[in-house]
N, C-alpha and C positions, 0 to 999 in steps of 0.2 A: 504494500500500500504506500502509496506518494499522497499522500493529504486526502483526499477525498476520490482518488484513484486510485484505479487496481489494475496494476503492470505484470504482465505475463510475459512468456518468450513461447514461440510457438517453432519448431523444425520441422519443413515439411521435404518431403524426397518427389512433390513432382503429384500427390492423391488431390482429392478435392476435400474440401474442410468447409463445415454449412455453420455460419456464426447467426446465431439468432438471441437480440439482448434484445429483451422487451422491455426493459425499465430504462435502459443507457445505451451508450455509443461505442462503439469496437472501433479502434484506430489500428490498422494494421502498415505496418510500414516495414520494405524489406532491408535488409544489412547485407544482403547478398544474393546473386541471382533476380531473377524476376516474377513478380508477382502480379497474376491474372484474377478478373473480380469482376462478377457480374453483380447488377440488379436488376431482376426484371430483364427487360429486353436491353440495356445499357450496360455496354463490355468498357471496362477501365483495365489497362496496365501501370508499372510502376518499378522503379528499379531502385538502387540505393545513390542516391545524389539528386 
């Protein structure tokens, strides 16, 4: 916990991973490799920089 947040580390090898917070907000930001993310019909990517 960071004050009123809660900081994870998530490793993933490449699977699909389904975040569902219904009370808050999942910020995912990658350190390495590329990170693909859909919602709904909106495809977002994202790299480290």
């Amino acid at each position: 916990m960071v004050g009123p947040l809660a900081v994870g580390r998530v490793q993933s090898t490449g699977h699909e991973v389904d975040l569902s917070e219904h009370v808050s907000v999942s910020l995912v930001a990658p350190v390495s490799g590329r990170l693909f993310s859909a919602v709904g019909e909106t495809g977002l990517s994202a790299r480290p920089g």
